[in-house]
C-alpha positions as CSV (number, residue, x, y, z in Angstrom):
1,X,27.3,-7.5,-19.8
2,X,28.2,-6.1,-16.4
3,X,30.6,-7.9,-14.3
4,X,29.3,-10.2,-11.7
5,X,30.2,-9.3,-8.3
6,X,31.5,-12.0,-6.0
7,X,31.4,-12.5,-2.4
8,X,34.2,-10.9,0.0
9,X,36.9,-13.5,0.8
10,X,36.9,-15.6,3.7
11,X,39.5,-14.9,5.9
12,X,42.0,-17.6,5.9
13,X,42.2,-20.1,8.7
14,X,45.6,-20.6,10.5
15,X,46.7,-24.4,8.9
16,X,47.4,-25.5,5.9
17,X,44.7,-28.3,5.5
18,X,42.5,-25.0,6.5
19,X,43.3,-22.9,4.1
20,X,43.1,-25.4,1.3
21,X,40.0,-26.4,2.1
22,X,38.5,-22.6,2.3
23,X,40.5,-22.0,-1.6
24,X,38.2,-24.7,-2.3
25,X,35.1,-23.2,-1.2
26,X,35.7,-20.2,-2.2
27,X,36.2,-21.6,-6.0
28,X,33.1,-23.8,-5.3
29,X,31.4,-20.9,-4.4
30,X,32.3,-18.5,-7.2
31,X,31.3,-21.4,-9.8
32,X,27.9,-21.7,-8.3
33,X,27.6,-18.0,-8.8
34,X,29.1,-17.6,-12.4
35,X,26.4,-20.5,-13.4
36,X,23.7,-19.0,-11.5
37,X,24.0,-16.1,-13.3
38,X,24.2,-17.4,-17.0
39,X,21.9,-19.6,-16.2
40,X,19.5,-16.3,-15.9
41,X,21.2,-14.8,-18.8
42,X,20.1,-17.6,-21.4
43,X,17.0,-15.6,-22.3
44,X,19.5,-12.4,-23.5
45,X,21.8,-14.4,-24.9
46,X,19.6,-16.2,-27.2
47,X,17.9,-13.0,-27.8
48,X,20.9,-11.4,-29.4
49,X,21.8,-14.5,-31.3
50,X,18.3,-14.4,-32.6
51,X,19.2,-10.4,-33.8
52,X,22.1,-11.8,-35.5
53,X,20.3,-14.3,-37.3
54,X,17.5,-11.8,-38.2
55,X,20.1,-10.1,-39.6
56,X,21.8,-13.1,-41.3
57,X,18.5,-14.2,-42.4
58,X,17.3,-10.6,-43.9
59,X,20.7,-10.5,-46.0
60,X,20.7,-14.0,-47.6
61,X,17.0,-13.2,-48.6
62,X,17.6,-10.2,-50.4
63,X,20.6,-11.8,-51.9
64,X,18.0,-14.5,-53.3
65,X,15.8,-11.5,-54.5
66,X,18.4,-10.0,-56.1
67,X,20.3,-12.8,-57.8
68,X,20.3,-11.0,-61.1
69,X,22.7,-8.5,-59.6
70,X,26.1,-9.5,-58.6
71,X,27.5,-6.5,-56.9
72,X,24.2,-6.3,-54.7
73,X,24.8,-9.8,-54.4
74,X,28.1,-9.1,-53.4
75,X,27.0,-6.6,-50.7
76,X,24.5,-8.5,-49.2
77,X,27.1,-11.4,-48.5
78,X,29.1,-8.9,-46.9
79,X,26.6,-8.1,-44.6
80,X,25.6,-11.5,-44.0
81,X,29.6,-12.1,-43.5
82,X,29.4,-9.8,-41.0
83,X,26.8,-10.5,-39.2
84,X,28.5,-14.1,-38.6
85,X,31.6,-12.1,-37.4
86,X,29.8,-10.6,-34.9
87,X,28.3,-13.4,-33.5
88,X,32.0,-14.6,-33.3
89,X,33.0,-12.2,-31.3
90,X,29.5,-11.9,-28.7
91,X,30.4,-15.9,-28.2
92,X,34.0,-14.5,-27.2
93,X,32.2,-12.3,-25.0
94,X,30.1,-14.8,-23.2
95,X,33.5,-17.6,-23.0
96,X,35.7,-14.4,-21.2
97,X,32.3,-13.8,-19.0
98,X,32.3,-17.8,-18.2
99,X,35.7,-17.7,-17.6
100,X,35.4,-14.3,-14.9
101,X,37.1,-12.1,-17.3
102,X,36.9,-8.7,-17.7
103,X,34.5,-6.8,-20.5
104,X,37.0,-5.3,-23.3
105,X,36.5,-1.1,-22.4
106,X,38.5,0.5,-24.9
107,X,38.4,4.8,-25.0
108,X,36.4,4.7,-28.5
109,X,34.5,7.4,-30.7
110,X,30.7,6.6,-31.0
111,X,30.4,8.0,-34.7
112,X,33.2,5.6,-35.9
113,X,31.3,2.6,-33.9
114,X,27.7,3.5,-35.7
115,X,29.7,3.8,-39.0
116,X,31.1,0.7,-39.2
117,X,28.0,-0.8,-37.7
118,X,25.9,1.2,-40.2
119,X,25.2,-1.6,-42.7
120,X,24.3,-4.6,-40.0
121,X,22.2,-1.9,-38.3
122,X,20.4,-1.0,-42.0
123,X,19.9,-5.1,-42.6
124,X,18.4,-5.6,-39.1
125,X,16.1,-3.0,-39.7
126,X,14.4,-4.6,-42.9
127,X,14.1,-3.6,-46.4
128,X,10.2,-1.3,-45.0
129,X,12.5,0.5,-42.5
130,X,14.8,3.6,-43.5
131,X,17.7,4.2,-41.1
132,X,18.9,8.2,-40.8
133,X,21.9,8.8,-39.3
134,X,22.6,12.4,-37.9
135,X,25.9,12.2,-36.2
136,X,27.0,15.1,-34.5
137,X,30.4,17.0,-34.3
138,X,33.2,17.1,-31.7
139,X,31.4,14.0,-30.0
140,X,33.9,13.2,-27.0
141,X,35.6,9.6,-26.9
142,X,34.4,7.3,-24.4
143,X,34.9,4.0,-22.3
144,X,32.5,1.4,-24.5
145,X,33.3,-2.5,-25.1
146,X,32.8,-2.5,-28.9
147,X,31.0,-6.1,-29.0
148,X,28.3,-4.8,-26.2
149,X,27.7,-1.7,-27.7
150,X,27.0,-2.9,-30.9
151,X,24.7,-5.7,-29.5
152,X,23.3,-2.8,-27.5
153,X,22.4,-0.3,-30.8
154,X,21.0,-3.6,-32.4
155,X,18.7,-4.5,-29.5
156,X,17.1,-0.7,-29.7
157,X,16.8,-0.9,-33.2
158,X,15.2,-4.3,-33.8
159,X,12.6,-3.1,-31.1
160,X,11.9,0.1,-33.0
161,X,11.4,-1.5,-36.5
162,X,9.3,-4.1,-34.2
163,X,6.9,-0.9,-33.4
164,X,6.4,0.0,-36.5
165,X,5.3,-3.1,-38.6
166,X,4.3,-1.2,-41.6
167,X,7.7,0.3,-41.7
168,X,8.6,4.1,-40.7
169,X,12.3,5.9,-39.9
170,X,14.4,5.2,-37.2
171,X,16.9,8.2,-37.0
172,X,20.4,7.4,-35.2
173,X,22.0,10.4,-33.5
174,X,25.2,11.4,-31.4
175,X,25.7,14.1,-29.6
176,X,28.4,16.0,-27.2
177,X,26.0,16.8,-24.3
178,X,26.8,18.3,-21.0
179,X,24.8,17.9,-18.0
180,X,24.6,20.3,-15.0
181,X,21.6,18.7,-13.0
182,X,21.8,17.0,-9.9
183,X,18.8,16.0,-9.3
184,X,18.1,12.8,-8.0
185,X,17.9,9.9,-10.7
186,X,19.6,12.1,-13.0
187,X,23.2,11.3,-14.7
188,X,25.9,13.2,-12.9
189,X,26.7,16.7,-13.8
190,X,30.2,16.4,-16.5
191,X,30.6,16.0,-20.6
192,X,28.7,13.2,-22.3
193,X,28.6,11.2,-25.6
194,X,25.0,11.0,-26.0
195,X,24.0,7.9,-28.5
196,X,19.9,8.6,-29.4
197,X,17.6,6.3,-31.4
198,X,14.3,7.4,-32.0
199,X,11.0,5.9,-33.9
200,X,7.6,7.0,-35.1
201,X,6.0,3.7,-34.0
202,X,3.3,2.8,-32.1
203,X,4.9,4.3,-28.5
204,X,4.1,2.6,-25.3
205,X,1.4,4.0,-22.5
206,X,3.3,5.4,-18.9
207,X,2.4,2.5,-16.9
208,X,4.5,0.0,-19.6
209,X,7.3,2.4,-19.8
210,X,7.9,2.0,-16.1
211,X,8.9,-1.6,-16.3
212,X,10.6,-1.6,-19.8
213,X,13.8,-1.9,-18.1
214,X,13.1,-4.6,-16.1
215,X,14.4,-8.1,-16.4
216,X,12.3,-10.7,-18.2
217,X,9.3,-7.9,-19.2
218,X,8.4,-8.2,-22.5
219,X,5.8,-6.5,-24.4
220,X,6.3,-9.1,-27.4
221,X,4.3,-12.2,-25.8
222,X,6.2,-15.4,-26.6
223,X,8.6,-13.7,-29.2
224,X,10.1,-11.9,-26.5
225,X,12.7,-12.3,-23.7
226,X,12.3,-9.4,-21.9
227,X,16.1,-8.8,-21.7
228,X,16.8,-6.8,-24.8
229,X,16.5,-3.3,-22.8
230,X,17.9,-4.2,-19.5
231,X,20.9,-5.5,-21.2
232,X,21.5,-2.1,-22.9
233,X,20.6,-0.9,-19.9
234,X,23.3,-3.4,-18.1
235,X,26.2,-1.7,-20.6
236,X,25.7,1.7,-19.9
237,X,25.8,1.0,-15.9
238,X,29.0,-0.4,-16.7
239,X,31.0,2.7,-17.6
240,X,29.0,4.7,-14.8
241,X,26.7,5.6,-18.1
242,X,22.8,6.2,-18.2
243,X,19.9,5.5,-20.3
244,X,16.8,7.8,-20.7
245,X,13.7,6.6,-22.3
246,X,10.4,8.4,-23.5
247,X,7.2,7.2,-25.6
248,X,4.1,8.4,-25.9
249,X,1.2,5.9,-26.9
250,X,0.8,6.7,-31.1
251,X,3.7,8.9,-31.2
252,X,7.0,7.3,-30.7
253,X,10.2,6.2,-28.8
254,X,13.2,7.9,-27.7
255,X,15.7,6.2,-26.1
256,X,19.2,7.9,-25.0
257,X,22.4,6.5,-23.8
258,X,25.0,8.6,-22.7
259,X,28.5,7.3,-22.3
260,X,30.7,9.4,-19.7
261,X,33.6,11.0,-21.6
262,X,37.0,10.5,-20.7
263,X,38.6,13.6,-21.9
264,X,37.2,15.0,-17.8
265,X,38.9,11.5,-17.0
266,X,42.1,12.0,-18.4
């Protein structure tokens, strides 16, 4: 979740009884903004707390299925388990938002992240969906909050085991990619850690793809928010990141984030 900007100070008047008074405002006025702004964040938030659940839900059902089996049993509470963790830690996220914190940006390794989110990511998908992972070698660390990342590989997910309703393969990939374009609407020339998932699903026509990103579009009817993809779109932005998207009608989708690297940084 990208940090809000605020309005510029106002300049301080010359008396006490002033300057109290414009503190006041000011705090007034940053309030009304913080609340304007979750207030048109409820539709993403309760979309990834609907993810988790899925995922919540998906694990306790197999568990049921599989009763007969304690060590799947076992596994499947794990991953349920989890999945409560992580909506633990996304309602830290919102309470350090509400309270104009900033978002946790630790120098991380993306294989590591999709490892140890390799299991939620395999129970989100379904039981009719396989998940491949090809994760590539000498992938450089980058600037990611851990919480919004994972929220963010969920969210792409979920929406390609939504295209492909009689299930399919949704291959996760990473990848140390450098870019030497400049042309405009291009990421900036340097070393990236590129994150790619990709589907065999039903693909979305050109004029759809050229609103995907936009807040509150949802090609889902009422069982969408339209925020899933802007708010991956909103974590990438904030490490100066960038997300490329292609589908073709029939064929597929490919979505890419790259995550500047900070060994250029350092």
């Amino acid at each position: 979740m990208a940090e809000m900007a605020f309005p510029k100070k106002i300049p301080l008047q010359s008396h006490a009884q002033g300057s109290g008074r414009t503190q006041t405002a000011q705090q007034h006025e940053r309030a009304v903004h913080r609340l304007a702004f979750l207030g048109e964040m409820t539709g993403g938030i309760a979309h990834d707390f609907r993810n988790l659940l899925t995922v919540i839900e998906s694990g306790l059902r197999l568990a049921e299925r599989r009763a007969d089996q304690p060590e799947s049993v076992r596994a499947y509470i794990g991953a349920t388990r989890e999945a409560v963790n992580r909506g633990v830690e996304l309602t830290s996220q919102l309470l350090a938002f509400a309270n104009d914190k900033k978002p946790d940006l630790q120098a991380r390794d993306l294989n590591e992240l999709v490892r140890s989110f390799e299991p939620f990511l395999r129970y989100g998908a379904g039981a009719h969906i396989r998940v491949r992972l090809e994760l590539g070698s000498d992938i450089p660390r980058c600037l990611v909050d851990p919480t919004l990342f994972d929220a963010a590989v969920l969210n792409l997910v979920l929406n390609a085991r939504d295209s492909m309703p009689s299930g399919g393969e949704i291959c996760i990939a990473t990848e140390r990619l450098v870019e030497a374009d400049t042309a405009p609407g291009q990421p900036a020339p340097g070393t990236y850690a590129r994150l790619r998932v990709q589907d065999h699903g039903c693909g979305m026509p050109s004029e759809t793809l050229q609103k995907v990103l936009d807040p509150f579009f949802t090609t889902k009817g009422e069982n969408g928010t339209g925020m899933g993809l802007s708010q991956v779109y909103a974590t990438v932005q904030l490490v100066g990141g960038h997300l490329r998207i292609a589908s073709e009608r029939g064929t597929g989708t490919t979505v890419d984030l790259l995550f500047p690297s900070t060994e250029e940084a350092a």
